[in-house]
DSSP file (Angstrom, degrees, kcal/mol; ACC not computed):
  #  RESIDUE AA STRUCTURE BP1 BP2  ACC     N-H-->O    O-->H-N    N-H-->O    O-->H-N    TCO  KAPPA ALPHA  PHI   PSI    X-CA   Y-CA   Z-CA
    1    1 A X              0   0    0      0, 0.0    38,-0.4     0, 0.0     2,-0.1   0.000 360.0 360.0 360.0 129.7    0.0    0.0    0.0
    2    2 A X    >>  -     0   0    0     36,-0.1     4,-2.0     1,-0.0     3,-0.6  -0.557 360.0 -89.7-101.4 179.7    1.6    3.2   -0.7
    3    3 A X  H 3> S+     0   0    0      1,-0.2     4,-1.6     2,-0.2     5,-0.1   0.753 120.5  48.0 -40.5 -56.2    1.2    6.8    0.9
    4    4 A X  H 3> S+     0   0    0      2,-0.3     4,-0.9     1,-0.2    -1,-0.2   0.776 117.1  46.5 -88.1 -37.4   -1.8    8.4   -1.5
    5    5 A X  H <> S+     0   0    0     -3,-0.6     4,-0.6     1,-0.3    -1,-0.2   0.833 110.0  51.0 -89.6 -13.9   -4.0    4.9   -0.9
    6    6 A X  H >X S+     0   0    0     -4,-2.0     4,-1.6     1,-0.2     3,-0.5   0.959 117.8  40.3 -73.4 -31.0   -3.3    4.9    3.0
    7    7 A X  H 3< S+     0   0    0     -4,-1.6     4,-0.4     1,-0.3    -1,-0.2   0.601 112.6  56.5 -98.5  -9.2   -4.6    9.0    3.1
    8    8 A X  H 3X S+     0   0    0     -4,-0.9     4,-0.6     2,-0.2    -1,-0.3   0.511 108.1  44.9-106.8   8.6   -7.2    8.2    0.8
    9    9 A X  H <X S+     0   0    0     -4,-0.6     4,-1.4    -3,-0.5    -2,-0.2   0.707 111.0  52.2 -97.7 -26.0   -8.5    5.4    3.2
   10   10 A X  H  X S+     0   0    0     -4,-1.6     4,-2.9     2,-0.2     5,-0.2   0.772 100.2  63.7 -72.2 -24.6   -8.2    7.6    6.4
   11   11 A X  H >> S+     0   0    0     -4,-0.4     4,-1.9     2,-0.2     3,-1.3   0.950 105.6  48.9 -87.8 -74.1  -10.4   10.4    4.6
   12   12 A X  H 3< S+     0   0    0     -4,-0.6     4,-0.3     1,-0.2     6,-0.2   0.916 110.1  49.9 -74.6 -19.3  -13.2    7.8    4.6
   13   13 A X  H ><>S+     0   0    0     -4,-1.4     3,-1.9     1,-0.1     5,-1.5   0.984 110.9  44.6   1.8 -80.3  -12.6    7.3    7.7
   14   14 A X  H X<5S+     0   0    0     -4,-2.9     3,-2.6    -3,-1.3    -2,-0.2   0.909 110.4  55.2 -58.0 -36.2  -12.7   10.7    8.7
   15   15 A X  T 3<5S+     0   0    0     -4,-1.9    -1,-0.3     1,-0.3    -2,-0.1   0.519 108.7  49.5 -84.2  -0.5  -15.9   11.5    6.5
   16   16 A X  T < 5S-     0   0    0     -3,-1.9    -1,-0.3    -4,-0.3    -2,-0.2   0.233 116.7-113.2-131.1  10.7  -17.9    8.8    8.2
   17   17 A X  T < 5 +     0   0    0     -3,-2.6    -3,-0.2     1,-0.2    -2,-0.2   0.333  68.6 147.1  93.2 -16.6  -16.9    9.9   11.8
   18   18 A X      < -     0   0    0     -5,-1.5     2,-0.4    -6,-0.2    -1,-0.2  -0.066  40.1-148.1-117.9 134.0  -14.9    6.7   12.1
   19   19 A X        +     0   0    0     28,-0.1    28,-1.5     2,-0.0     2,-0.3  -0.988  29.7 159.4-135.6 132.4  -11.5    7.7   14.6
   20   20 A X  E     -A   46   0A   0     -2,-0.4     2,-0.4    26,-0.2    26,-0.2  -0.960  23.0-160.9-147.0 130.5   -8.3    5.4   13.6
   21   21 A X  E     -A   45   0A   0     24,-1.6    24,-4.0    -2,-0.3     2,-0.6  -0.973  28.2-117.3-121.6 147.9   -4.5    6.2   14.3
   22   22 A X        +     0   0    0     -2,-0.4    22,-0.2   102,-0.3     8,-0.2  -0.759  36.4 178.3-101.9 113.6   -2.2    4.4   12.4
   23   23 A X        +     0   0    0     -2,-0.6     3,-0.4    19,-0.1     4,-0.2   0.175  42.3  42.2 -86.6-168.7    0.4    2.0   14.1
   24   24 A X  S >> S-     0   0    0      1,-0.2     3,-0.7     2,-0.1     4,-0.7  -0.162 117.4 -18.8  66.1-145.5    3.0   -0.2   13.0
   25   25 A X  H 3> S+     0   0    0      1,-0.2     4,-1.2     2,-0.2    -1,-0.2   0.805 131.3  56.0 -79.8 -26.8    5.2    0.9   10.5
   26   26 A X  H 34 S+     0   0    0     -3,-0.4    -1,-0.2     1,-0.2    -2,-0.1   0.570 102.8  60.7 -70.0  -9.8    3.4    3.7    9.0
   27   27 A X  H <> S+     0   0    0     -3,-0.7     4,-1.4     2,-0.2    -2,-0.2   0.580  97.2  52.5 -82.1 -29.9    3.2    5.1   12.1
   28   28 A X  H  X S+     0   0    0     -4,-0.7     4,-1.8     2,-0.2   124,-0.2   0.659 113.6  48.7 -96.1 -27.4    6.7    5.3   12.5
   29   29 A X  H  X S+     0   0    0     -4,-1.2     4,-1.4     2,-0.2    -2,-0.2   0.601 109.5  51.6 -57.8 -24.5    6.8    7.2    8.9
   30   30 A X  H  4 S+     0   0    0     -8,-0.2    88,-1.3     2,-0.2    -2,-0.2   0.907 109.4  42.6 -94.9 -36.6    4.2    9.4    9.8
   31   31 A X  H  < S+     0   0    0     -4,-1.4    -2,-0.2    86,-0.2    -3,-0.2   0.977 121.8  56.2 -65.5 -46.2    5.7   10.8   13.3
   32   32 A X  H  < S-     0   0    0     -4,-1.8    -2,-0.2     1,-0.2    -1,-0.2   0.977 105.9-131.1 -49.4 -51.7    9.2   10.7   10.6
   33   33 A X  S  < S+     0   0    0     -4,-1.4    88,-0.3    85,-0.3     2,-0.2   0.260  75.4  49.9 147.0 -50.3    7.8   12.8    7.9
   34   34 A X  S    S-     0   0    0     85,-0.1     2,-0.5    86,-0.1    -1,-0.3  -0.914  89.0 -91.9-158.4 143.1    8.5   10.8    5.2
   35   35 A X        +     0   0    0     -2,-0.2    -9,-0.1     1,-0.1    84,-0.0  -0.502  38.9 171.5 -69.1 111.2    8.2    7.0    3.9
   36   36 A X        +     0   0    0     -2,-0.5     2,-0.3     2,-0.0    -1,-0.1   0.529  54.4  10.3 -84.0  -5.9   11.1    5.0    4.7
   37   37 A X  S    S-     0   0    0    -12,-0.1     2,-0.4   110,-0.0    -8,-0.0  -0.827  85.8 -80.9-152.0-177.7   10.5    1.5    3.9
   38   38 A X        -     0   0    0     -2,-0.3     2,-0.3   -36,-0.0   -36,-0.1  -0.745  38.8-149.5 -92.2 126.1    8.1   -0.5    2.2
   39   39 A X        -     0   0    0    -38,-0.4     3,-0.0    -2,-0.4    -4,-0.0  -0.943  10.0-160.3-111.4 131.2    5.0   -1.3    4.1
   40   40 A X  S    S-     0   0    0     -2,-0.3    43,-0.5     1,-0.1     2,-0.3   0.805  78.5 -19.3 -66.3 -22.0    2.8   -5.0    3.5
   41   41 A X  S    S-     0   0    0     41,-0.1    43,-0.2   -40,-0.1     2,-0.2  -0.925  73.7 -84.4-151.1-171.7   -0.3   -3.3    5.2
   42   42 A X  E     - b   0  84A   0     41,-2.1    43,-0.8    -2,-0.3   -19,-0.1  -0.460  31.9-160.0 -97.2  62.8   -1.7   -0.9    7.1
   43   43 A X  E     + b   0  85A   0     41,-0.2     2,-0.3    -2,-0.2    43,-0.2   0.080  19.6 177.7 -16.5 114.9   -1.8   -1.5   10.8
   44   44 A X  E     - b   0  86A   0     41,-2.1    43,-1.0   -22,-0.2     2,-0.3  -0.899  28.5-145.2-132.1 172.4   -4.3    0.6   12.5
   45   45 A X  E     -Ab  21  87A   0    -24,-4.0   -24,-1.6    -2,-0.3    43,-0.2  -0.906  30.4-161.5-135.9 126.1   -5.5    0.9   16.1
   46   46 A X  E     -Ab  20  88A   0     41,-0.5    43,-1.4    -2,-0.3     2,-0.6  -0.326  38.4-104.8-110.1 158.7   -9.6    1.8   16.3
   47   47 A X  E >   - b   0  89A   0    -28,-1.5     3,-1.9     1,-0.2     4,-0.3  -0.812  39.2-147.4 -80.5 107.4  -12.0    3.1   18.8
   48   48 A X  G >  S+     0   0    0     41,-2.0     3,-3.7    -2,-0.6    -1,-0.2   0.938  95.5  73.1 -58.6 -68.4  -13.4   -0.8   19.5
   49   49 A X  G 3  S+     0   0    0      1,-0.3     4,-0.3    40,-0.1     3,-0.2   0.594 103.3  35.9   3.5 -49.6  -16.7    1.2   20.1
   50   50 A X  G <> S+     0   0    0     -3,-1.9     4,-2.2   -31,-0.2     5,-0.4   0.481  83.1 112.0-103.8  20.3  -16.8    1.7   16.6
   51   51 A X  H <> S+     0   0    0     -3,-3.7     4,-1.8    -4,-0.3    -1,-0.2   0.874  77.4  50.8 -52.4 -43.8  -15.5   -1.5   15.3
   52   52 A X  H >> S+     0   0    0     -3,-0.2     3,-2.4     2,-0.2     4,-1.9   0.996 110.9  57.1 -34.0 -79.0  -18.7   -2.9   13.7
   53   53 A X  H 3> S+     0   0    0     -4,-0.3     4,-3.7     1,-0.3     5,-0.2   0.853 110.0  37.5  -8.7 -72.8  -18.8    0.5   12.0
   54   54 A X  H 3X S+     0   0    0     -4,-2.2     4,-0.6     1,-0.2    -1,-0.3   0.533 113.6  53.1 -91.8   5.8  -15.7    0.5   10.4
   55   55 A X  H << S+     0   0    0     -3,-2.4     4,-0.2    -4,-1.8    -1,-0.2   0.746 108.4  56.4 -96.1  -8.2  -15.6   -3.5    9.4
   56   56 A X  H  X S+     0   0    0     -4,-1.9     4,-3.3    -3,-0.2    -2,-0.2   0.916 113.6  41.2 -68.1 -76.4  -19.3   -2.5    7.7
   57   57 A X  H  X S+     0   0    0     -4,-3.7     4,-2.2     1,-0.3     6,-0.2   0.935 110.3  52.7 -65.4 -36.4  -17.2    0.5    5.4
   58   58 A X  H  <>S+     0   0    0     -4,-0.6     5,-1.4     2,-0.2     4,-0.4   0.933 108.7  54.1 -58.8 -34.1  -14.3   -1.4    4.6
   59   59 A X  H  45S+     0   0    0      1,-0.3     3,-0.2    -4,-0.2    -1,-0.2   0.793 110.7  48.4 -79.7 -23.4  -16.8   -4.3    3.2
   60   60 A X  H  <5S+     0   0    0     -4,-3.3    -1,-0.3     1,-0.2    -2,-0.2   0.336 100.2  60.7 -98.8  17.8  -18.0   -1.9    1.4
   61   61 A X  T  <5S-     0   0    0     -4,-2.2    -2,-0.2    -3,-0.1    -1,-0.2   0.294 127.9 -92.1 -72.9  -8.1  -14.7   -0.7    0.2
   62   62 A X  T   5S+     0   0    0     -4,-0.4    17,-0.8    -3,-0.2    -3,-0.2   0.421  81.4 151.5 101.3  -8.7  -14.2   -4.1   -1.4
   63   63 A X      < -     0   0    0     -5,-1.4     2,-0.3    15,-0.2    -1,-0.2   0.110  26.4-164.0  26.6 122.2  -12.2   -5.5    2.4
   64   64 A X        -     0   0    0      3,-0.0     2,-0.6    14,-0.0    13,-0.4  -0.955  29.9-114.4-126.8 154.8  -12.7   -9.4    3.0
   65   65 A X        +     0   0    0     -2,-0.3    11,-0.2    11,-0.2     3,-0.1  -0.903  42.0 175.5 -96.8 117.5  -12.0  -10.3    6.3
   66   66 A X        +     0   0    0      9,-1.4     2,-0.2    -2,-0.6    10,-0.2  -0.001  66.5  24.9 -96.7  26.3   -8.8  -12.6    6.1
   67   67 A X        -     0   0    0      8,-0.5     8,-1.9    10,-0.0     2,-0.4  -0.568  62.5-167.8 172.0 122.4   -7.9  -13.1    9.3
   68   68 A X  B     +C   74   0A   0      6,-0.2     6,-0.2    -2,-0.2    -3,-0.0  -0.645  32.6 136.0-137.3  69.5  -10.1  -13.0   12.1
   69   69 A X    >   +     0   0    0      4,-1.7     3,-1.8    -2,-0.4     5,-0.2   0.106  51.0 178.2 -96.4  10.6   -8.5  -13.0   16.2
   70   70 A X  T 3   +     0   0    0      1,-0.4    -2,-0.1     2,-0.2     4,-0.0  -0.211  59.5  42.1 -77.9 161.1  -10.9  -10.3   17.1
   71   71 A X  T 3  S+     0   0    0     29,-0.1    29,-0.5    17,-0.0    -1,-0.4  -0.780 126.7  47.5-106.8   7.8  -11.3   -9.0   19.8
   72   72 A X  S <  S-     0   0    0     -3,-1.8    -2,-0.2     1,-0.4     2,-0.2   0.631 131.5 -45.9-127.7 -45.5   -7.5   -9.2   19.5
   73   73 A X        -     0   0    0     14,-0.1    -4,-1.7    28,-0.1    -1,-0.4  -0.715  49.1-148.8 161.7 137.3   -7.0   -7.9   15.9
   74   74 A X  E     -CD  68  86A   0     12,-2.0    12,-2.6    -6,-0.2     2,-0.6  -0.980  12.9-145.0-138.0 128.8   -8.7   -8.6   12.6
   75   75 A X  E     - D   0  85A   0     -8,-1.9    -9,-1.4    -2,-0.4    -8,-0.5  -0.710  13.0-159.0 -97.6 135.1   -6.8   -8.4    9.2
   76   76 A X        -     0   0    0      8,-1.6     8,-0.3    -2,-0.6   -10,-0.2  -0.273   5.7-168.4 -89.5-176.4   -8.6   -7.2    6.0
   77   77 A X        -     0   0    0    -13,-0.4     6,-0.2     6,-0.2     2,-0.1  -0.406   5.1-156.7-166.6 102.4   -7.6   -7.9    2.6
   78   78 A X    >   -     0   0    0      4,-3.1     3,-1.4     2,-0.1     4,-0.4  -0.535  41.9 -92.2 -96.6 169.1   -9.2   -5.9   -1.0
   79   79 A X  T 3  S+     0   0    0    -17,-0.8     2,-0.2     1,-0.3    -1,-0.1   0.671 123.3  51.0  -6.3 -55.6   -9.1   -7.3   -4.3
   80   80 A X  T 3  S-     0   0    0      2,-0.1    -1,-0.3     1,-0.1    -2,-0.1  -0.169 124.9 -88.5 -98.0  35.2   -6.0   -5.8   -5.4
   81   81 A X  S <  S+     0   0    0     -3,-1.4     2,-0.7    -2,-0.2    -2,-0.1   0.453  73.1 145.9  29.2  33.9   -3.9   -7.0   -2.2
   82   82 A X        -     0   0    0     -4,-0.4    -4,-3.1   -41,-0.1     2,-0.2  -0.770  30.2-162.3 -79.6 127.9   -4.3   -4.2    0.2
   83   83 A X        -     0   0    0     -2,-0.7   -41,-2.1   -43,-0.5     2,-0.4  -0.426  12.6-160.4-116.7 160.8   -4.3   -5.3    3.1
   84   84 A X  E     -b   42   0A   0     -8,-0.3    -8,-1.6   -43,-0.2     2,-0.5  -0.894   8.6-165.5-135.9 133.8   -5.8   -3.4    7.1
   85   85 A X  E     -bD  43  75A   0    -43,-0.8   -41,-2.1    -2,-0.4     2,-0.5  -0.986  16.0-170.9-104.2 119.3   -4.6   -4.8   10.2
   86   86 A X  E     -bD  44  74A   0    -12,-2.6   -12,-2.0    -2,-0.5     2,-0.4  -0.923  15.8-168.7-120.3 161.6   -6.7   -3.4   12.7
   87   87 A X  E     -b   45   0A   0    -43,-1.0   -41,-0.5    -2,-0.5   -14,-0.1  -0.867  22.3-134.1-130.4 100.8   -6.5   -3.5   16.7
   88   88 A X  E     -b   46   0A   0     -2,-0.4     2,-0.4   -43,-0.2    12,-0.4  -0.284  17.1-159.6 -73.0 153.7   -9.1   -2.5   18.5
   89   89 A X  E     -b   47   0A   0    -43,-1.4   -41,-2.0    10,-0.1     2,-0.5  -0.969   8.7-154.2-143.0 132.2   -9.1   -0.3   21.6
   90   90 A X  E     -E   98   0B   0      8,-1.4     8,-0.9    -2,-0.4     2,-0.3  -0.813  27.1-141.2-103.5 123.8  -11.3    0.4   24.5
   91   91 A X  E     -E   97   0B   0     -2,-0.5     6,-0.3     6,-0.2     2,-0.1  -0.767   9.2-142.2-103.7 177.9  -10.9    3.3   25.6
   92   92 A X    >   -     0   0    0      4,-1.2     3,-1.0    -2,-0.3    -1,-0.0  -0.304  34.1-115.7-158.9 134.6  -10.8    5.0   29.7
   93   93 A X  T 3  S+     0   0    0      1,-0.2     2,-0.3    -2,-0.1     4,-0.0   0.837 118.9  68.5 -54.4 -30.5  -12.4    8.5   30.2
   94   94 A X  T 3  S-     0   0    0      1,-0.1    -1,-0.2     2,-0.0    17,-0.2   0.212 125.4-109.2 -91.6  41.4   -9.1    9.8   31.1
   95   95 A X  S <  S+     0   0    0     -3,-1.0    -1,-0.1    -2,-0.3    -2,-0.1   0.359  79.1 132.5  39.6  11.5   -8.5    9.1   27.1
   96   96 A X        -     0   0    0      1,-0.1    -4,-1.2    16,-0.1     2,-0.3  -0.264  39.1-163.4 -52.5 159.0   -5.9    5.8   28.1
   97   97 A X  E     -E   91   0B   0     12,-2.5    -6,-0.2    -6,-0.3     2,-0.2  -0.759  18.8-157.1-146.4-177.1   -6.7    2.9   26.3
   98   98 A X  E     -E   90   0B   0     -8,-0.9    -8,-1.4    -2,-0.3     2,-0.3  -0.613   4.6-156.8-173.7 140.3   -6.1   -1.0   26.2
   99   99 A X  E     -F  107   0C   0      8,-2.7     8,-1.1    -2,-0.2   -10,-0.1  -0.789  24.9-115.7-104.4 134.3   -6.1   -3.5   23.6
  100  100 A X  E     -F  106   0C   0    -29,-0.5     2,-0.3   -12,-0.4     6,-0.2  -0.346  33.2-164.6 -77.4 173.1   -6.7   -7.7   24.3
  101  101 A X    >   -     0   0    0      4,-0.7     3,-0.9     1,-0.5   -28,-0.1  -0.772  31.0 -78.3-144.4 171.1   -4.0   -9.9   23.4
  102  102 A X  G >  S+     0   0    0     -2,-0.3     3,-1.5     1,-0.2    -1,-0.5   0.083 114.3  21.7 -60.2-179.5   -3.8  -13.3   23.0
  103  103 A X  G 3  S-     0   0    0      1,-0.3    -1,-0.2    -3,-0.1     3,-0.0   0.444 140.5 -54.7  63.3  -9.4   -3.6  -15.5   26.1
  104  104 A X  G <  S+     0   0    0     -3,-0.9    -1,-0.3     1,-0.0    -2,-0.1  -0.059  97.0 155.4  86.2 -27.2   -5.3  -12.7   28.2
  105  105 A X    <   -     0   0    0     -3,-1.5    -4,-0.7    -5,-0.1     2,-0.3   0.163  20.9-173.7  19.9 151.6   -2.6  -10.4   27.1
  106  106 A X  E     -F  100   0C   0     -6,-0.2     2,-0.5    -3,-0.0    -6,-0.2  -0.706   9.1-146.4-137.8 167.9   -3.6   -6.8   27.2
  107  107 A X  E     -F   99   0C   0     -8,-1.1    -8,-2.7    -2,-0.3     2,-0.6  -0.963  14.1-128.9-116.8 144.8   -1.6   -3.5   25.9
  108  108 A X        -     0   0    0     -2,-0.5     2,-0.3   -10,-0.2   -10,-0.2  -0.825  14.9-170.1 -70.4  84.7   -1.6   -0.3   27.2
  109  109 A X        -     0   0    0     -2,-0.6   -12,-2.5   -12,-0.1     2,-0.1  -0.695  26.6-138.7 -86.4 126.0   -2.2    2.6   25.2
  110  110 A X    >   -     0   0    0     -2,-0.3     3,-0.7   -14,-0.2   -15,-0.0  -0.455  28.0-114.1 -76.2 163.8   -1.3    6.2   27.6
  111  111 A X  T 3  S+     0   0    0      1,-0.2     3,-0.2   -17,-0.2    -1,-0.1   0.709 122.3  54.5 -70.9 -46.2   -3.3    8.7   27.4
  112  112 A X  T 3  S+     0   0    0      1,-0.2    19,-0.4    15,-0.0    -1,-0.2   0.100  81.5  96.4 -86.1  25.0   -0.3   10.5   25.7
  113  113 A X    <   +     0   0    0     -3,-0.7     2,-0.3    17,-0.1    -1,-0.2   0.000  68.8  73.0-109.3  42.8    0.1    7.7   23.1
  114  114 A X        +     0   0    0     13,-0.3     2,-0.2    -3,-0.2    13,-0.2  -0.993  56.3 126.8-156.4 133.9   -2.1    9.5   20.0
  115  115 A X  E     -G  126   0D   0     11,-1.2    11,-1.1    -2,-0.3     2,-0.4  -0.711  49.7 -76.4-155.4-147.0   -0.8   12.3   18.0
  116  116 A X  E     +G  125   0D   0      9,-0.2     2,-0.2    -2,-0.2     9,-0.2  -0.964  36.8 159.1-112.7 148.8   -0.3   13.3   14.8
  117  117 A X  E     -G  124   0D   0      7,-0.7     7,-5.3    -2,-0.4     2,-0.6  -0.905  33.2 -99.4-143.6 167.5    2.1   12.7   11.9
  118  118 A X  E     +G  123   0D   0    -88,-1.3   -85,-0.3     5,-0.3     2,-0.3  -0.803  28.3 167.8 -80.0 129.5    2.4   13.0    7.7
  119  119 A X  E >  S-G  122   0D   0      3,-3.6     3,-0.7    -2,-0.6   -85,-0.1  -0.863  80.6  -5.5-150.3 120.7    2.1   10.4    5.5
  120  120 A X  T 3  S-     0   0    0     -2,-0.3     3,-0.1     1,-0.2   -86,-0.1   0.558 121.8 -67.4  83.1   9.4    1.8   11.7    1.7
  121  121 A X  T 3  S+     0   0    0      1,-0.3     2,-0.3   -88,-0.3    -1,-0.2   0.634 115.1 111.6  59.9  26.2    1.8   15.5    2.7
  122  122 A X  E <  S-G  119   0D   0     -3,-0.7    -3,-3.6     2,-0.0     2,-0.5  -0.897  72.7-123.2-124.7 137.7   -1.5   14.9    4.2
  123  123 A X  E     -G  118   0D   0     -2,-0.3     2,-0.6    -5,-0.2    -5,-0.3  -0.713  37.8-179.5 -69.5 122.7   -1.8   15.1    8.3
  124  124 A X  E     -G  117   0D   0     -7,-5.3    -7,-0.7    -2,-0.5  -102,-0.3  -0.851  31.7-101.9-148.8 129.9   -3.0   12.0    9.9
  125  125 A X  E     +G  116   0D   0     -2,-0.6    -9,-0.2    -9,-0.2  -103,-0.2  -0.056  48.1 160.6 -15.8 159.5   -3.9   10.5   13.3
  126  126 A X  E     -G  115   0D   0    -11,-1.1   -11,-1.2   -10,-0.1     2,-0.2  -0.319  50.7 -96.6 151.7 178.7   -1.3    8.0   14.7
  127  127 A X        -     0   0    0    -13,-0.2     5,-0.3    -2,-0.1   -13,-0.3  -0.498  62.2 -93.5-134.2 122.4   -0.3    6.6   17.9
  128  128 A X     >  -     0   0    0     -2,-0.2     4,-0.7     3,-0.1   -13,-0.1   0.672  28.2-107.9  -9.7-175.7    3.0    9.0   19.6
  129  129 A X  H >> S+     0   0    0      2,-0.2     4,-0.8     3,-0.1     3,-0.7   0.848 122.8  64.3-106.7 -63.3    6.8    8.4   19.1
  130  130 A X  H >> S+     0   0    0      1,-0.2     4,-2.7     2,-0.2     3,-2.0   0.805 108.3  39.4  12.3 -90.9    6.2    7.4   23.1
  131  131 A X  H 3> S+     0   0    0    -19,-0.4     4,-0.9     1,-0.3    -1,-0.2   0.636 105.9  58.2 -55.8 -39.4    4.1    4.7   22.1
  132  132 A X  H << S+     0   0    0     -4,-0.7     4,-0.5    -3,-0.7    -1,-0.3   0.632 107.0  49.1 -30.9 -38.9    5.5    3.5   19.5
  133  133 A X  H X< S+     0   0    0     -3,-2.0     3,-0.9    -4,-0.8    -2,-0.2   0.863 108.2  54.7 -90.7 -48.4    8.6    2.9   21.4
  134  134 A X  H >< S+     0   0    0     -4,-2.7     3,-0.8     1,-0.2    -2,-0.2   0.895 109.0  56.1 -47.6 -34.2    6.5    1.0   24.4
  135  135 A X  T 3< S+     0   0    0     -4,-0.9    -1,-0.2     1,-0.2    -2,-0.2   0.635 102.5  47.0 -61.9 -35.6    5.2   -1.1   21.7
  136  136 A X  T <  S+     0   0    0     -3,-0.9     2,-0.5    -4,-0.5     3,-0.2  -0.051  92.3  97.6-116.4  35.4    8.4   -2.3   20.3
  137  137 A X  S <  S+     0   0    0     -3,-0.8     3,-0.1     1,-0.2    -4,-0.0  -0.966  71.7  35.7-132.0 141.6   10.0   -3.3   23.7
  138  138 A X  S    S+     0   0    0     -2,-0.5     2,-0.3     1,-0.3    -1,-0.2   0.745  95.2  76.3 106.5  37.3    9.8   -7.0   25.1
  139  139 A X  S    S-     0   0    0     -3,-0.2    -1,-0.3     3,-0.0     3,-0.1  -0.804 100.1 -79.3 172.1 112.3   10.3   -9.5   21.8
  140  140 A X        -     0   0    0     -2,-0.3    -3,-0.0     1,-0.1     0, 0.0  -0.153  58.9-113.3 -18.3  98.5   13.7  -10.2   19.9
  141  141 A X        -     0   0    0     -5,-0.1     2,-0.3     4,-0.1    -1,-0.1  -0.245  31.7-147.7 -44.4 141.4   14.0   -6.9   17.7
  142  142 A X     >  -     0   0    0      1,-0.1     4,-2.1    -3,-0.1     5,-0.4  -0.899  30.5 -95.0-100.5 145.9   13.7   -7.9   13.9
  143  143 A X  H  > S+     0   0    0     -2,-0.3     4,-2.1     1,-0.3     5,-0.2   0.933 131.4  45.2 -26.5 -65.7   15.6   -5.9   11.0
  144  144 A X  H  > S+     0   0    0      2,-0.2     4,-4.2     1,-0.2    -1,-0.3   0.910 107.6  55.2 -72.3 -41.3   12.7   -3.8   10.5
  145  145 A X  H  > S+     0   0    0      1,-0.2     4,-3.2     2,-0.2    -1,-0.2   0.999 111.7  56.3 -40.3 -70.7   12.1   -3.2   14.4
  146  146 A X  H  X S+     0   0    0     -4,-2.1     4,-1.7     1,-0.2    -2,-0.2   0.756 103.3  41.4  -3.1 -74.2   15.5   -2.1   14.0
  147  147 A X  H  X S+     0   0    0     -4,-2.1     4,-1.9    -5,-0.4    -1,-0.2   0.990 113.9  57.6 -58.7 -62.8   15.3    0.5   11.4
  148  148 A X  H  < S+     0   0    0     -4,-4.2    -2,-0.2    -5,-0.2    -1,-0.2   0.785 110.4  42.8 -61.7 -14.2   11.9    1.8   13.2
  149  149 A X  H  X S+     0   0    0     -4,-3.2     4,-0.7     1,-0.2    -2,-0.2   0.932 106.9  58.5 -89.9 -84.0   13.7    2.5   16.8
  150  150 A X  H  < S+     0   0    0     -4,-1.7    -2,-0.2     2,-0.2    -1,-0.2   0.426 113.1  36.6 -75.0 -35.7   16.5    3.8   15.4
  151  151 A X  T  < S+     0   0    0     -4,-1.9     2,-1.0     1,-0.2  -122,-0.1   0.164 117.8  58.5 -71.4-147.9   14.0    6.8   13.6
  152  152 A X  T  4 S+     0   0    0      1,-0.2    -1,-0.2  -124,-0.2    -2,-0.2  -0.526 106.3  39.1  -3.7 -67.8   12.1    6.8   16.6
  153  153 A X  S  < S+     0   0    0     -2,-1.0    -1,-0.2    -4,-0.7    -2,-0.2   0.142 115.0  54.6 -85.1  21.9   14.5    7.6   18.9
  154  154 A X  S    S+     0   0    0     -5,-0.2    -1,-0.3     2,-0.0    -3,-0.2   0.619  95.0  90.6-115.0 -47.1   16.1   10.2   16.1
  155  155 A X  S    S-     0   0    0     -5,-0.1     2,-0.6     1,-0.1   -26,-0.1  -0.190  78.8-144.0 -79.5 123.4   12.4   11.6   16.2
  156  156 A X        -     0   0    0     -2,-0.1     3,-0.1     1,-0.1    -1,-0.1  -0.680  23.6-114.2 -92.1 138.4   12.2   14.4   18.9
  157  157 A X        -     0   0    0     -2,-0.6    -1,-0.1     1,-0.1    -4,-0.0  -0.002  38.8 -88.6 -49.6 148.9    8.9   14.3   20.6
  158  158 A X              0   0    0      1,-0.2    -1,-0.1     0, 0.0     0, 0.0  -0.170 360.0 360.0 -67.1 169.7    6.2   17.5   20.1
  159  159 A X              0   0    0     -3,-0.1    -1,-0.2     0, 0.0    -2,-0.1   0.648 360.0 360.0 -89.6 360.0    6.7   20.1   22.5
């Protein structure tokens, strides 16, 4: 999926009320600035509230569900092999969040783990430099974990 199809899937999003920040690796592009790697999908993390909602528009974006762990995470997949991870997230009044995991699992989204970033010269939700970095600690680093903490930790948090 490249930059122009990820901002023209958050604008319906946006237009249908639907609130998504984008995790993973695009996430770590969008707090950058700019795309640095090659992404296989989009990794998002959803307001569970509205999960129905947004598995509804995707299905009628042309979306199959190809992988199906929710409440945990459900992967999407259209025609043309773009692919949605999404992770749903309950959130807390004091805007904190937490997502199931396998096993009983849970993660912790802070309150201070949603901002904004670029992707495509378009501004778009996704989840803090912070968070990002809580996310990618506890699990044998991969090459590509790699790459995204070292831009992470290059990337200076907003004031």
């Amino acid at each position: 999926m490249n930059g122009d199809q990820v901002t023209a899937l958050l604008a319906e999003f946006a237009a249908y009320g639907l609130r998504v920040w984008v995790a993973g690796g695009w996430a770590v592009d969008a707090v950058v600035g700019r795309q640095t790697r090659p992404h296989a999908d989009l990794d998002l993390a959803i307001d569970a509230s509205q999960q129905a909602e947004l598995l509804a528009l995707l299905g009628r974006l042309g979306f199959v569900t190809t992988v199906d762990w929710l409440p945990v995470r459900a992967e999407l997949t259209a025609p043309e092999g773009r692919k949605v991870d999404l992770h749903p997230v309950a959130f807390r009044p004091d805007g904190s969040g937490v997502q199931s995991g396998l096993d009983g699992v849970t993660f912790e989204y802070a309150s201070d783990g949603f901002a904004e970033g670029v992707i495509a010269d378009q501004r778009v939700p996704c989840l803090s430099v912070a968070q990002q970095l809580r996310f990618r600690e506890g699990y044998p680093p991969r090459d590509v974990d790699r790459h995204d903490v070292a831009l992470l930790r290059e990337t200076p948090a907003p004031a």
